[in-house]
C-alpha positions in Angstrom: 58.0 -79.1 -23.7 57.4 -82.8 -24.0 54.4 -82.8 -26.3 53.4 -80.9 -29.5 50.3 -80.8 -31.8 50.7 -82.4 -35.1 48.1 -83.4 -38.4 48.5 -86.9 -38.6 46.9 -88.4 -41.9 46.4 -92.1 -40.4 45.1 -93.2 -43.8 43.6 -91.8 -47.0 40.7 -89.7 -46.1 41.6 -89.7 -42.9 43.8 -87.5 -41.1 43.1 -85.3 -37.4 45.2 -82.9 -35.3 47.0 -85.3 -32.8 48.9 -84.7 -29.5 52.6 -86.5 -30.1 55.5 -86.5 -28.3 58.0 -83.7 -29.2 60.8 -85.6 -31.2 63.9 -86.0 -30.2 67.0 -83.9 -31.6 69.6 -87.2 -32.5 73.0 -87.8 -33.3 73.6 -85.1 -35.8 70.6 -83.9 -36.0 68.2 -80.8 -35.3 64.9 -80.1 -33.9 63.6 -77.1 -35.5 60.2 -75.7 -34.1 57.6 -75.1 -37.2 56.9 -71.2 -38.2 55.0 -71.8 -41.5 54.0 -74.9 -43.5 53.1 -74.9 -47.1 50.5 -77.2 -48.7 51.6 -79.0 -51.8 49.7 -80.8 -54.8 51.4 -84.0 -53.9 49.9 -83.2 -49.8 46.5 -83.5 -51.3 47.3 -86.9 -53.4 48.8 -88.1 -50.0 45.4 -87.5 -48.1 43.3 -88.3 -50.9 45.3 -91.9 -51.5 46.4 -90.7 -55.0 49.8 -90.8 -54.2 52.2 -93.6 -55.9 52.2 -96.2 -52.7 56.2 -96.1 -53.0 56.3 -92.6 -52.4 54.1 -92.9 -48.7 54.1 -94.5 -45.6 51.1 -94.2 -43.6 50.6 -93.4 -41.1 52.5 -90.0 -41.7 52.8 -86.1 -40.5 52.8 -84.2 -43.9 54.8 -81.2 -44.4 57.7 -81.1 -47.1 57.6 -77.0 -47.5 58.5 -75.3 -44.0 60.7 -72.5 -42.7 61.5 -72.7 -38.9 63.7 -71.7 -35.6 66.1 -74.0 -34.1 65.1 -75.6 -31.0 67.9 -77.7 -30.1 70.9 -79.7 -31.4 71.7 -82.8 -31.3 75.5 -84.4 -30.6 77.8 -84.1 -33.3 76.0 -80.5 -34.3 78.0 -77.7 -35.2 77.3 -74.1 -37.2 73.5 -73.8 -35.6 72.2 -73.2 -32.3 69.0 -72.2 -30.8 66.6 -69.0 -32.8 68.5 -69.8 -35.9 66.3 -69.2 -38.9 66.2 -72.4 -40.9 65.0 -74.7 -44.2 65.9 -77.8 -45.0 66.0 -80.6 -48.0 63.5 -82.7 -47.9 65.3 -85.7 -49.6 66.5 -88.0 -47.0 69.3 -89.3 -49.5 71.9 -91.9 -48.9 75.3 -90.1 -50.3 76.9 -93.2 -51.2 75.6 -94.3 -54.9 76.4 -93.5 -57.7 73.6 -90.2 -58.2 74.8 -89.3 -54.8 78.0 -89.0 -55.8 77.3 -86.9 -58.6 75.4 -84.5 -56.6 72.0 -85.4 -57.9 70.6 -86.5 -54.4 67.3 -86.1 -55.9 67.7 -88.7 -57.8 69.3 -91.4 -54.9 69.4 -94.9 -55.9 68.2 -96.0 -52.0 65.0 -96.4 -50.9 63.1 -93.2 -51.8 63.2 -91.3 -48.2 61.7 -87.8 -48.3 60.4 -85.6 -45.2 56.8 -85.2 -45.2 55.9 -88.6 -46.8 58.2 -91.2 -45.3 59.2 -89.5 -42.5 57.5 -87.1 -40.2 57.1 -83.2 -41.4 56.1 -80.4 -40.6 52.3 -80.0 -40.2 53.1 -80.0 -36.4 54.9 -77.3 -34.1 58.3 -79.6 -34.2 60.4 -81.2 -36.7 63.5 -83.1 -36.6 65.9 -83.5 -39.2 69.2 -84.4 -40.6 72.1 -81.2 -40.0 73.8 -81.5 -43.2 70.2 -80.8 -45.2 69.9 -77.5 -43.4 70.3 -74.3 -44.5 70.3 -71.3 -42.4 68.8 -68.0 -42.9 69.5 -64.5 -41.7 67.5 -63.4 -38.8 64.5 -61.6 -39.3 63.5 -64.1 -42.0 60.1 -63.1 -43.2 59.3 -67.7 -42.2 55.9 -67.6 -44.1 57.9 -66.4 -47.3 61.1 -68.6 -46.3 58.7 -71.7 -46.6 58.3 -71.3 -50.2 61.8 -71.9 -50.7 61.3 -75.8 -51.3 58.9 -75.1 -54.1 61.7 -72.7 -55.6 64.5 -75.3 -55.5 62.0 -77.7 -57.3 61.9 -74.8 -60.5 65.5 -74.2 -59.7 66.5 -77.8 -60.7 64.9 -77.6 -63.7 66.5 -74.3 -64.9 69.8 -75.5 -64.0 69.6 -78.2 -66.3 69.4 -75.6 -69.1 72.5 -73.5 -69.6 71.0 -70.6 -69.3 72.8 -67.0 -70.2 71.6 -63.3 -70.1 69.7 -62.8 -73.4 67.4 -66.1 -74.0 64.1 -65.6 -74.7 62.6 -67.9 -72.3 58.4 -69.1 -71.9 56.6 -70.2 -68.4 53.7 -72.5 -69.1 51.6 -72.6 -65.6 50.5 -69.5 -63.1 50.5 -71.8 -60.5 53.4 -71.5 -57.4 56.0 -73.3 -60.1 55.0 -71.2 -62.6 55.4 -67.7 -61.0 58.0 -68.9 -59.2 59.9 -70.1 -62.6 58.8 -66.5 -63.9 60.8 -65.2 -60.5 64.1 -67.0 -61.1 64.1 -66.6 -64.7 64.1 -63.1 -63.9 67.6 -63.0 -62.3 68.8 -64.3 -65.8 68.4 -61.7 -67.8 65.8 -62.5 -70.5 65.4 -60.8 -73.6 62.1 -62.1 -73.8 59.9 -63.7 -70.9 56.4 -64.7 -71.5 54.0 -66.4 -69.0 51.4 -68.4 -70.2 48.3 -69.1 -68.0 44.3 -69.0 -66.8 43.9 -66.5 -64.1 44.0 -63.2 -64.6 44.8 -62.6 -61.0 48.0 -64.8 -61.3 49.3 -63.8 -64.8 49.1 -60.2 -63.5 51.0 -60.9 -60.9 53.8 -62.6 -62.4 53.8 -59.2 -64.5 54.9 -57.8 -61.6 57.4 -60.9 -60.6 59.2 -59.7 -64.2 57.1 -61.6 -67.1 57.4 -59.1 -70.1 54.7 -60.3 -71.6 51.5 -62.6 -70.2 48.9 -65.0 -72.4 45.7 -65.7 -71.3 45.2 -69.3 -72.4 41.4 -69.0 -72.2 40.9 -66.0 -74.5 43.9 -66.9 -77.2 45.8 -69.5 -78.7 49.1 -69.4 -76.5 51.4 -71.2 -79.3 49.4 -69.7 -82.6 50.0 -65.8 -80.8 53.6 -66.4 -79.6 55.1 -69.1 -82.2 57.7 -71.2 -81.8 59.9 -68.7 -80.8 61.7 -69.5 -77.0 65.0 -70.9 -76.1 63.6 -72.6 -73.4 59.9 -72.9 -72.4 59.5 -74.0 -68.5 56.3 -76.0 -67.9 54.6 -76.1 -64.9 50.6 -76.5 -65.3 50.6 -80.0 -64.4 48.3 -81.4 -67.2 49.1 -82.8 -70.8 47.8 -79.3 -72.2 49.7 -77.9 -70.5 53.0 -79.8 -71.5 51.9 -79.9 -75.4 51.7 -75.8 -75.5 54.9 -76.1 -73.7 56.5 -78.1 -77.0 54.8 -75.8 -79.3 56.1 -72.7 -78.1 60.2 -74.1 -78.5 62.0 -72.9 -81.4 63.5 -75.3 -83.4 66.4 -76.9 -81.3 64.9 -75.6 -78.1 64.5 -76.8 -74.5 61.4 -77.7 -72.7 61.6 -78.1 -69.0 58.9 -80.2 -67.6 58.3 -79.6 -64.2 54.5 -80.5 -63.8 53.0 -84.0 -63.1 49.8 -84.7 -65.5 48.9 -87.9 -64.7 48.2 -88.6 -68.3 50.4 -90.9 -69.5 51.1 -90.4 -73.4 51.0 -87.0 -73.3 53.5 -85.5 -75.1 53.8 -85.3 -79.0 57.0 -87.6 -80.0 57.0 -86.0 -83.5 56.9 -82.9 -82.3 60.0 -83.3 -80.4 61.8 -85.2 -82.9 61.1 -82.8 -86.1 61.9 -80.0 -83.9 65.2 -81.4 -82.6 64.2 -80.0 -79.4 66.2 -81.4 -76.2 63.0 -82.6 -73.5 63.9 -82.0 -69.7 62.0 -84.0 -67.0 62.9 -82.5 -63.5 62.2 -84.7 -60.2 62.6 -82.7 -56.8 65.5 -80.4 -55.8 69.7 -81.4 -55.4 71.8 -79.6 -53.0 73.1 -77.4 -55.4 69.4 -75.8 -56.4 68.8 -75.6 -52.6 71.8 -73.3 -52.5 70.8 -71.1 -55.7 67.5 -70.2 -54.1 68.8 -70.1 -50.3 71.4 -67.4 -51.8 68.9 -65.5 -53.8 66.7 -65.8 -51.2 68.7 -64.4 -48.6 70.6 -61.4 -50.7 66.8 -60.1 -51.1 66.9 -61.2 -54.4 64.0 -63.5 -54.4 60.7 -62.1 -52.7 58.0 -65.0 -52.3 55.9 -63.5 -50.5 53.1 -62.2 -52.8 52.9 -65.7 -53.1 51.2 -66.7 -50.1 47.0 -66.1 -50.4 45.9 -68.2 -47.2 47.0 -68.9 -43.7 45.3 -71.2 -41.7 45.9 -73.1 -37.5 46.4 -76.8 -37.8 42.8 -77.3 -36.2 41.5 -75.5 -39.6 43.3 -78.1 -41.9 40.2 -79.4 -43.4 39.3 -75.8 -45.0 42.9 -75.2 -45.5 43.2 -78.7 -47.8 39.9 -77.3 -49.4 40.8 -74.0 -50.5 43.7 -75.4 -52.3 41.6 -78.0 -54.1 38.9 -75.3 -55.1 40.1 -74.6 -58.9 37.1 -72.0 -58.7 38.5 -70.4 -55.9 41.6 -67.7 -55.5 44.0 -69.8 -53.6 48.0 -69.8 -54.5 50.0 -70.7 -51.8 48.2 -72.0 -48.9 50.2 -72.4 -45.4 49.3 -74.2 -42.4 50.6 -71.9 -39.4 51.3 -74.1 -35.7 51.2 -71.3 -33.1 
């Protein structure tokens, strides 16, 4: 197979289901053939030209959340060969600075360098990409659930920054994917107390199910005046400066907030707040290695199901509805996939 089918976004506003040349499998790396695709918030910011211009390079093949089958090898490869069930790191990093070094690839002094928005992803049927960012998956892989494993490592960077130990009593601000995911992982820790804070009934509901022992529906009470400043740590992933100020008012004294969500509101967060309650203020950007290999683990010992996670599946050729069921806030859309076959 020399060609493939691929959403190529030539522009902001303007993207179309292309025929491309199947790329190539290179020295040390891997051409993996697409099962399932997640869209993210930053894919929409990317079509709509919302998108920091440092952090894209049109024209582009998004894609950043995918689970897929090994199609080929290229020289040098070892460990994989063809059917393998596989994800990958989307951070293209350099391993030579200083962040490298550390193990914080996220966080890679080089030129910013990410699959799916400087590099080409995996809204198409193929993908090729570096060996020593994949990780492989036992066969049978449920791939539509395996794609959500790059949101997870996202939440699983943040909670690794936060000592965490059986018996915290632990807050999730957001019932978005980061939220219920957070709720997920959290889970595995052995809370005493785990409360998840959102605006959808649907969603909080299910994270009840995901292990929340307690949910808060923003819209009918006041999260922080019902709850207090009670949590170890409060995770926040609603994406908005609401959002990240419930998330301060819900730390106990001494606490640690998490913030995982982008709010595009600069100015935001309460400086007093944080100083007078000596809490200790987390940002989180992307996922390192080592929160790859939490959630791959978890992941693949059974003990991390995503799959109630995914609400729509959609062909390539439907991409425009697919964008716009994850834009509809009115709507009933989670996690929203783009399928190739």
């Amino acid at each position: 197979m020399t060609e493939m089918r691929a959403l190529v976004v030539d522009a902001p506003g303007a993207a179309a289901v292309r025929t491309l040349p199947v790329p190539e499998a290179g020295p040390g790396e891997v051409l993996v053939r697409v099962g399932a695709a997640g869209i993210c918030g930053s894919d929409l910011e990317l079509l709509d030209g919302r998108r920091p211009a440092g952090y894209v390079r049109y024209p582009i093949v998004p894609g950043h959340e995918w689970a897929g089958r090994v199609a080929a090898v290229g020289p040098g490869v070892t460990g994989l060969a063809e059917g393998v069930v596989v994800v990958a790191e989307g951070f293209r990093a350099c391993g030579g600075c200083d962040r490298c070094k550390e193990g914080r690839t996220n966080l890679c002094l080089a030129d910013y360098a990410e699959t799916g928005f400087t590099h080409a992803g995996a809204f198409a049927e193929f993908l090729s990409v570096p060996a020593p960012l994949v990780h492989r998956l036992p066969d049978g892989t449920d791939l539509a659930a395996a794609a959500l494993l790059e949101p997870a490592a996202c939440v699983a960077e943040g909670l690794l920054e936060c000592e965490l130990r059986p018996g915290l009593s632990v807050a999730v601000v957001g019932a978005g994917t980061l939220g219920l995911l957070a709720v997920a992982l959290l889970r595995r820790t052995s809370p005493a107390r785990l409360a998840l804070v959102g605006s959808r009934s649907p969603r909080l509901e299910l994270g009840r199910s995901l292990g929340a022992s307690e949910i808060v529906d923003i819209r009918a009470t006041d999260a922080a005046g019902r709850l207090g400043p009670a949590f170890d740590v409060v995770f926040e992933a609603a994406g908005n400066a609401a959002g990240a100020a419930t998330a301060l008012a819900l730390a106990r004294r001494g606490g640690t907030v998490v913030l995982e969500g982008i709010s595009g509101s600069p100015g935001g967060a309460d400086a007093d707040a944080i100083v007078l309650g000596h809490l200790r203020v987390q940002g989180i950007f992307g996922a390192s290695g080592r929160a790859w290999r939490w959630v791959t683990q978890l992941f693949a010992d059974g003990l991390l199901d995503t799959r109630p996670l995914v609400s729509h599946t959609f062909p390539l050729e439907k991409h425009a509805e697919a964008f716009a069921a994850l834009a509809d806030r009115t709507g009933d859309a989670l996690k929203v996939q783009l399928v190739p076959a």
